[in-house]
TIRO-2110 file (N, C-alpha, C; in Angstrom, 1 decimal):
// TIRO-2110
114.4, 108.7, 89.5, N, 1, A
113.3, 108.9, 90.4, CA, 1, A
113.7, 109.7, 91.6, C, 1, A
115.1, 110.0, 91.8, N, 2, A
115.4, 110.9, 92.8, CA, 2, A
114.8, 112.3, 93.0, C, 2, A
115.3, 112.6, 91.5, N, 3, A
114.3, 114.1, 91.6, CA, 3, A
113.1, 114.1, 92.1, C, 3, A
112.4, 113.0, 92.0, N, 4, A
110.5, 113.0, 92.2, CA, 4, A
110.8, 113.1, 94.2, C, 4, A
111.9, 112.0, 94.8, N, 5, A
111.5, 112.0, 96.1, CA, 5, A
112.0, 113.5, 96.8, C, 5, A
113.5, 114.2, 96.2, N, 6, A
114.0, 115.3, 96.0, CA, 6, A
113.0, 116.5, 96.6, C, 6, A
111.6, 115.9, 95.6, N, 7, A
110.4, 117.3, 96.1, CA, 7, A
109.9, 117.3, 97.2, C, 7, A
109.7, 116.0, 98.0, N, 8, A
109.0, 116.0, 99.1, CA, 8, A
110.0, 116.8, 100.5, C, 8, A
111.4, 116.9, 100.0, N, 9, A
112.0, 116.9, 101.3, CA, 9, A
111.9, 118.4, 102.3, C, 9, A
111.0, 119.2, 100.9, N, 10, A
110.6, 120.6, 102.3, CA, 10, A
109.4, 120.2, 103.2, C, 10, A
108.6, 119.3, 103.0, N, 11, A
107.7, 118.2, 103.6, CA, 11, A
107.4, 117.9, 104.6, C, 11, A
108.7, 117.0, 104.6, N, 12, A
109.1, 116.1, 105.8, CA, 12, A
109.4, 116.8, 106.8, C, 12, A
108.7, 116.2, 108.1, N, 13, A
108.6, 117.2, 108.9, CA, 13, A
108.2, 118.1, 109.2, C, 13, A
107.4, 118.6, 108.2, N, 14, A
107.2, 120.1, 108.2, CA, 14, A
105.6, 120.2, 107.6, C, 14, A
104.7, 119.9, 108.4, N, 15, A
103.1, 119.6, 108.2, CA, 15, A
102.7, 120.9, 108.0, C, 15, A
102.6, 121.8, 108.5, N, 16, A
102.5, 123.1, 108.5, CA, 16, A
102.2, 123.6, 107.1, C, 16, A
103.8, 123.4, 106.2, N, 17, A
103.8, 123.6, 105.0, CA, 17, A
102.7, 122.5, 104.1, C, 17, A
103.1, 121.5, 104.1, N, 18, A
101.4, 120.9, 103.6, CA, 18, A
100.1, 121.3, 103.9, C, 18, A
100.0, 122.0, 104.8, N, 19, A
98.8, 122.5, 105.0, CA, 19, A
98.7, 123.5, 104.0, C, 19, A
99.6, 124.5, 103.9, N, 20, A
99.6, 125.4, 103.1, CA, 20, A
99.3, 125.2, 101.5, C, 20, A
99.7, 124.3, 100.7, N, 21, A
99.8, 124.1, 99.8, CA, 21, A
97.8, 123.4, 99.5, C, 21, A
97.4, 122.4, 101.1, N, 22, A
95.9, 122.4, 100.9, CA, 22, A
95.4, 123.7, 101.1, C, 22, A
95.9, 124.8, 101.5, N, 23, A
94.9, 126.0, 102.0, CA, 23, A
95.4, 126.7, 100.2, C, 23, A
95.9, 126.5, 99.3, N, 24, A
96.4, 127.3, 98.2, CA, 24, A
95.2, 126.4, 97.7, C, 24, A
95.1, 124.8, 97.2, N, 25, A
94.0, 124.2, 96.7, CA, 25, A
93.0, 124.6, 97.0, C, 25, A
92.7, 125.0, 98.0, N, 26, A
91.5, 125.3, 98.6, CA, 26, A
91.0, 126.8, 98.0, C, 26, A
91.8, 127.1, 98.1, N, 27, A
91.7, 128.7, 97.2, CA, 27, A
91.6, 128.7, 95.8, C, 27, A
92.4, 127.9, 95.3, N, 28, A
92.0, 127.4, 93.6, CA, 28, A
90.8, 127.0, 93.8, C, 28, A
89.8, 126.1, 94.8, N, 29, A
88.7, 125.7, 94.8, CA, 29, A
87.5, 126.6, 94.5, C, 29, A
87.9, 127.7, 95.9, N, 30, A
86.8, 128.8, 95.3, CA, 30, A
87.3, 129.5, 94.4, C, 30, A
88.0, 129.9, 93.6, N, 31, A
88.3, 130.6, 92.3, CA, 31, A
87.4, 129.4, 91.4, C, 31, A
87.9, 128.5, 91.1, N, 32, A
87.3, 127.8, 90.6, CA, 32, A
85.4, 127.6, 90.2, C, 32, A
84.9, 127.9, 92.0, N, 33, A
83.9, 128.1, 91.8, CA, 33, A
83.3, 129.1, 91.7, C, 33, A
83.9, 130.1, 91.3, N, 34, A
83.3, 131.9, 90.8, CA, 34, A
83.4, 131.9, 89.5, C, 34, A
84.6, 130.9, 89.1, N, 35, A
84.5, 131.3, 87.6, CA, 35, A
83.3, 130.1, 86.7, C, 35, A
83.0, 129.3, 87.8, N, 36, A
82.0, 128.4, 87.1, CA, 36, A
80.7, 129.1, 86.3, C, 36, A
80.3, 130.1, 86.9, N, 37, A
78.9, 130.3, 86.4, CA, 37, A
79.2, 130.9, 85.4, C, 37, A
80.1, 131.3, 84.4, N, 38, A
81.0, 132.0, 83.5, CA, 38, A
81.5, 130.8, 82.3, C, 38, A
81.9, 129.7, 83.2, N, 39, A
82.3, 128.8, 82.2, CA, 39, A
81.5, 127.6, 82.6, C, 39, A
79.9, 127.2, 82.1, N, 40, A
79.5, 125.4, 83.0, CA, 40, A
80.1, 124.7, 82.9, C, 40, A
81.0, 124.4, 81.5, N, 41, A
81.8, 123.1, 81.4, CA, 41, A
82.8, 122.9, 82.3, C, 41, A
83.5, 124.2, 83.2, N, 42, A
84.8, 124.0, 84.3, CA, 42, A
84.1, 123.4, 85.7, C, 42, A
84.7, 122.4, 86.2, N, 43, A
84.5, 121.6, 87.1, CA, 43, A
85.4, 121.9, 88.0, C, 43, A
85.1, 122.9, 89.2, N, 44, A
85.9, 122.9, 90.8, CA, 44, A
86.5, 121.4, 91.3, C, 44, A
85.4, 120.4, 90.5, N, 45, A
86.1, 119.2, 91.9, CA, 45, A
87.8, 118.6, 92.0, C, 45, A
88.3, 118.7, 90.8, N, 46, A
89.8, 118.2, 91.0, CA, 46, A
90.1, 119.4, 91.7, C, 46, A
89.8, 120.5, 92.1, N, 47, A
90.8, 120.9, 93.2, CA, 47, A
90.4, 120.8, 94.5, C, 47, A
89.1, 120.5, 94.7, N, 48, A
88.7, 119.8, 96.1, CA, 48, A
89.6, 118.5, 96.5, C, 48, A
89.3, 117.6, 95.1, N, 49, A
90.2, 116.2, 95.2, CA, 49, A
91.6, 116.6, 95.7, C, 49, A
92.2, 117.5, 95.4, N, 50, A
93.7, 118.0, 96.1, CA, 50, A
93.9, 118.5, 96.9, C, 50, A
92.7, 119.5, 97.6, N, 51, A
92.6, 119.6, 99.1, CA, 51, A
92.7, 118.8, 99.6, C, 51, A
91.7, 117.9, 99.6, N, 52, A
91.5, 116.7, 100.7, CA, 52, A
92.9, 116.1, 100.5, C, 52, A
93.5, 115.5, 99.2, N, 53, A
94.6, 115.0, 99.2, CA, 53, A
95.5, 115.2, 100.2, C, 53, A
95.9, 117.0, 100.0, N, 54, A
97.3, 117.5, 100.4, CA, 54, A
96.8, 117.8, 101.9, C, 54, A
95.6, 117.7, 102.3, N, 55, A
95.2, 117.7, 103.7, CA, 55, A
95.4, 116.4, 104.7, C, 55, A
95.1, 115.8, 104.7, N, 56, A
95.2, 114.1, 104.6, CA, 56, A
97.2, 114.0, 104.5, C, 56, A
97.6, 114.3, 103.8, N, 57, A
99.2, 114.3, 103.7, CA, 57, A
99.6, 114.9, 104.8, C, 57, A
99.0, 116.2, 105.2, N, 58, A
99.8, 116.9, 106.1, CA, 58, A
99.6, 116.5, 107.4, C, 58, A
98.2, 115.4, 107.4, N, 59, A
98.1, 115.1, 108.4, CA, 59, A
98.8, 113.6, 108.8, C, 59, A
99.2, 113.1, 107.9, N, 60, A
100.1, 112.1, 108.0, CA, 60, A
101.3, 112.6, 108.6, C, 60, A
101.8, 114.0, 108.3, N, 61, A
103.5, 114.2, 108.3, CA, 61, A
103.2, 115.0, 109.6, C, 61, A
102.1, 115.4, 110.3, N, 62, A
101.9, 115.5, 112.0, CA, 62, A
102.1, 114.4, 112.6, C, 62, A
101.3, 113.8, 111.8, N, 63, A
101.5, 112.5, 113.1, CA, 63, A
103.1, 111.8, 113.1, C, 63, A
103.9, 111.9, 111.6, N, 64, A
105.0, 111.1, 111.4, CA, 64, A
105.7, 112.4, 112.6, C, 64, A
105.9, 113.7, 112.7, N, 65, A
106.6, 114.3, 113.6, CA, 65, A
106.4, 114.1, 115.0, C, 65, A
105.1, 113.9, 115.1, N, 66, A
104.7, 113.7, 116.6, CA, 66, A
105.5, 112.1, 117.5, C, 66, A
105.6, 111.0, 116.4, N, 67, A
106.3, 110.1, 116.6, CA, 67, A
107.3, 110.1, 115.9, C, 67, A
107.7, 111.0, 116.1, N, 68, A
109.9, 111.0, 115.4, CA, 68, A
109.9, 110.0, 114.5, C, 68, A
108.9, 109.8, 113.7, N, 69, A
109.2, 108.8, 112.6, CA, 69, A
110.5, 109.0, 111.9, C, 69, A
111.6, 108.2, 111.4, N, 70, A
112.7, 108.9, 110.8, CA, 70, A
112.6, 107.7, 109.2, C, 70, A
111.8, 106.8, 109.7, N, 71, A
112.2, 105.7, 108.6, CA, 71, A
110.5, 105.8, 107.8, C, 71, A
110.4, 106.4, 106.7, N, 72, A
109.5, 106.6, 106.0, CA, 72, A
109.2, 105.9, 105.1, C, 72, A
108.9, 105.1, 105.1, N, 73, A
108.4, 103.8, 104.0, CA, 73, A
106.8, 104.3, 103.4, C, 73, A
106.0, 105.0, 104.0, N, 74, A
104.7, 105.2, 103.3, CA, 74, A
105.2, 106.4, 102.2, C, 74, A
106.0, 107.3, 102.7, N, 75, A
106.3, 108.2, 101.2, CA, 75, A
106.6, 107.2, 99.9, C, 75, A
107.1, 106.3, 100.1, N, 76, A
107.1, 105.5, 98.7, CA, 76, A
105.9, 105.6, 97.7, C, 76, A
105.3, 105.5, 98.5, N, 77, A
103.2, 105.2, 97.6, CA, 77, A
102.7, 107.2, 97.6, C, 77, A
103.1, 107.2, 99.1, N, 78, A
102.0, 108.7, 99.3, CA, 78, A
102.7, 109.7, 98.0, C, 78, A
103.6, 109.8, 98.2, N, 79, A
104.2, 111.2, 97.4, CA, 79, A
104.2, 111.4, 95.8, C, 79, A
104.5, 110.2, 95.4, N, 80, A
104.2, 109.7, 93.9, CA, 80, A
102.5, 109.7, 93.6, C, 80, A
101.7, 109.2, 94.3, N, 81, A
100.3, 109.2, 94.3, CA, 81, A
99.9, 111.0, 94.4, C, 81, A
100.1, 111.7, 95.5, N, 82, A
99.9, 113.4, 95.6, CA, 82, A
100.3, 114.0, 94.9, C, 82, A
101.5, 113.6, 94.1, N, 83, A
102.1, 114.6, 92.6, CA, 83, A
101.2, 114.3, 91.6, C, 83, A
101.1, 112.9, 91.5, N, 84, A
99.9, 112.4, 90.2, CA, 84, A
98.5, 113.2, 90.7, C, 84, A
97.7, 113.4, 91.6, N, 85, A
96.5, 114.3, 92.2, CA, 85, A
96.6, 115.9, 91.8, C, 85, A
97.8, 116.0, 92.3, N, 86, A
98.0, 117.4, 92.3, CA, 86, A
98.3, 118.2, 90.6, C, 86, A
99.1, 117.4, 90.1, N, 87, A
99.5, 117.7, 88.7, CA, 87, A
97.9, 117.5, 87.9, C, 87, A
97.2, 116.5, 88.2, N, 88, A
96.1, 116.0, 87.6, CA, 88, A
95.1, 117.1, 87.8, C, 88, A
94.8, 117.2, 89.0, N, 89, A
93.4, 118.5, 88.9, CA, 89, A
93.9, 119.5, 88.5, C, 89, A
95.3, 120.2, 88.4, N, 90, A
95.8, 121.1, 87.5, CA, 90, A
95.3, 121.3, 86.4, C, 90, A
96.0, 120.0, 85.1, N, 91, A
95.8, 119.8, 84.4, CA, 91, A
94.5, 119.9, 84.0, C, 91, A
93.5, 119.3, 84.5, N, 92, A
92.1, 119.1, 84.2, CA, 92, A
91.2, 120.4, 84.8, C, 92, A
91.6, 121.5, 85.7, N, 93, A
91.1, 122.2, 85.6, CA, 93, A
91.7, 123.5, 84.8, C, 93, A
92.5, 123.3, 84.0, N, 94, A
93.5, 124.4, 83.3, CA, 94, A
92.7, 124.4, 81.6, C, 94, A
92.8, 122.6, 81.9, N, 95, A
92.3, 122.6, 80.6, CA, 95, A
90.5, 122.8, 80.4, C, 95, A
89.6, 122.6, 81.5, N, 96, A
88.5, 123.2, 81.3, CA, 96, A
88.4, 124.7, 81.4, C, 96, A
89.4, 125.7, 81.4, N, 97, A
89.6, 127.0, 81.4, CA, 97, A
89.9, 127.3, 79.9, C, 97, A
90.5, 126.5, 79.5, N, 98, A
90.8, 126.9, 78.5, CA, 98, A
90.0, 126.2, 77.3, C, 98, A
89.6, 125.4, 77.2, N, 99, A
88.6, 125.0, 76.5, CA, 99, A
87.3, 125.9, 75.8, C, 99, A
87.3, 125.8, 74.9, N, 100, A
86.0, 127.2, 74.5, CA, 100, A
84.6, 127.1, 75.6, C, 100, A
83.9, 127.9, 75.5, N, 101, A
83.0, 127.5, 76.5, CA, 101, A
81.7, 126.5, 76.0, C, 101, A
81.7, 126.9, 74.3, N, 102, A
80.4, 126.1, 73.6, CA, 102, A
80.9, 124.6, 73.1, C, 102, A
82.1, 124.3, 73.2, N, 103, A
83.0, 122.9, 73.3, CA, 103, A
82.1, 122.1, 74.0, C, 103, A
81.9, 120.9, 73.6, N, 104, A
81.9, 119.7, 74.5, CA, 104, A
83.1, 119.0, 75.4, C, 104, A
82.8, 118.5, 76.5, N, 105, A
83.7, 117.8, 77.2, CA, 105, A
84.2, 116.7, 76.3, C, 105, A
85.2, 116.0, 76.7, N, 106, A
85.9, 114.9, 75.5, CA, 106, A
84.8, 113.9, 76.5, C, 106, A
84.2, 112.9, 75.5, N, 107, A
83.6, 112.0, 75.3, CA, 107, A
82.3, 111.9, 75.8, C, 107, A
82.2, 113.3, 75.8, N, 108, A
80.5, 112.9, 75.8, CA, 108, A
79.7, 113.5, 74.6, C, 108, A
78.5, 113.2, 74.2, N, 109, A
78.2, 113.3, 73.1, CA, 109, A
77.7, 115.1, 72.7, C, 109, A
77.9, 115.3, 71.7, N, 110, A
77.5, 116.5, 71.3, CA, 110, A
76.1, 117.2, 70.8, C, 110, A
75.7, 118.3, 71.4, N, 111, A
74.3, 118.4, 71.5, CA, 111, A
73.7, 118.6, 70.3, C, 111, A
72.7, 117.9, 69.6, N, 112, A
71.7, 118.3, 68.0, CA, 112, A
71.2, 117.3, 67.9, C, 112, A
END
């Protein structure tokens, strides 16, 4: 599990760069929503869900700089939770890209 905490350490400290990585989501967001009317079945919202996420994070690691936090006990939960968000609306918006466009979504029923 080292490697996993390993990722956060350009992070720490350094809110700025999480913002960045929400201002990249945010940019997948509207990409996302130009290529919607092209593909209906692709769904913008998991990368909204990782703005807000990696927004919210960066605004944790302001405040943790603002108070010289040095002993970080909430990255335990936050950072493992943001990977799983972030890897997640990837995945889920990669895979409605790639998905044929006359495909059904998985589990919902098929039209006839």
């Amino acid at each position: 599990m080292d490697w996993l905490y390993d990722l956060v350490q350009p992070f720490v400290w350094h809110a700025w760069r999480a913002f960045g990585v929400a201002f990249a989501f945010l940019l997948l967001y509207g990409v996302a929503r130009l290529v919607r009317p092209n593909r209906p079945r692709s769904s913008p919202k998991p990368m909204l869900i990782a703005t807000i996420a990696w927004t919210v994070f960066a605004l944790m690691e302001a405040e943790a700089t603002r108070e010289r936090a040095n002993i970080r006990v909430d990255l335990l939960v936050t950072w493992p939770l943001l990977c799983l968000v972030s890897l997640g609306a990837v995945a889920l918006w990669l895979g409605s890209l790639l998905r044929p466009s006359g495909e059904p979504l998985p589990g919902t029923p098929a039209d006839g």
